[in-house]
N, C-alpha and C positions, 0 to 999 in steps of 0.2 A: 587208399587202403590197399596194402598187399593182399591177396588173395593166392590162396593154393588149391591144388586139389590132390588126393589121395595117389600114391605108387600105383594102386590096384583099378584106377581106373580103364574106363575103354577108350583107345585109342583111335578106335575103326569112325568111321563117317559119321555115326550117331551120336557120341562122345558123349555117352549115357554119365553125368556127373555133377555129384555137388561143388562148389569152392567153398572154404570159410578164409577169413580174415578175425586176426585178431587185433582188438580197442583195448584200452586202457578201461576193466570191467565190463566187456561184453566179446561174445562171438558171433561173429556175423555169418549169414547162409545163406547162398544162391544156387540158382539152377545153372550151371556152364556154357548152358544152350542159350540162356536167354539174358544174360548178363544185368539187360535194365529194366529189368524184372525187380518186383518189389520182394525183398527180404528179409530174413528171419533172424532178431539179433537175443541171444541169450546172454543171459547172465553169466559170466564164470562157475560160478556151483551148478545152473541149472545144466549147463553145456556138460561136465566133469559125471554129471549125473547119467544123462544119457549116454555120454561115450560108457560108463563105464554099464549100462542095464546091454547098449548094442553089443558089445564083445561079450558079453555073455549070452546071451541070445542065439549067439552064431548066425550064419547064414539065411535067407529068408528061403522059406521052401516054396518054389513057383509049380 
């Protein structure tokens, strides 16, 4: 699986990040840091679904 991770991520020692990879009908989630870490595979709609509720959402307020 190819895997990517966002432009916007951090770069610094922490490398605070998710990767997805995309299957043929799903997208897949992991944690950066932990690679063989078990992960999170969405459906195509479900995944389209959350992209599109986080961008609207903006920013999380810490």
């Amino acid at each position: 699986m190819a895997w990517r991770k966002s432009s916007y991520s951090s770069n610094g020692s922490e490398g605070d990040c998710v990767e997805v990879a995309h299957t043929p009908g799903a997208v897949h989630v992991r944690d950066s840091k932990v690679p063989g870490s078990p992960r999170l595979a969405l459906g195509t709609t479900a995944w389209a679904d959350f992209v599109t509720y986080a961008t609207r959402s903006g920013p999380a307020q810490v």
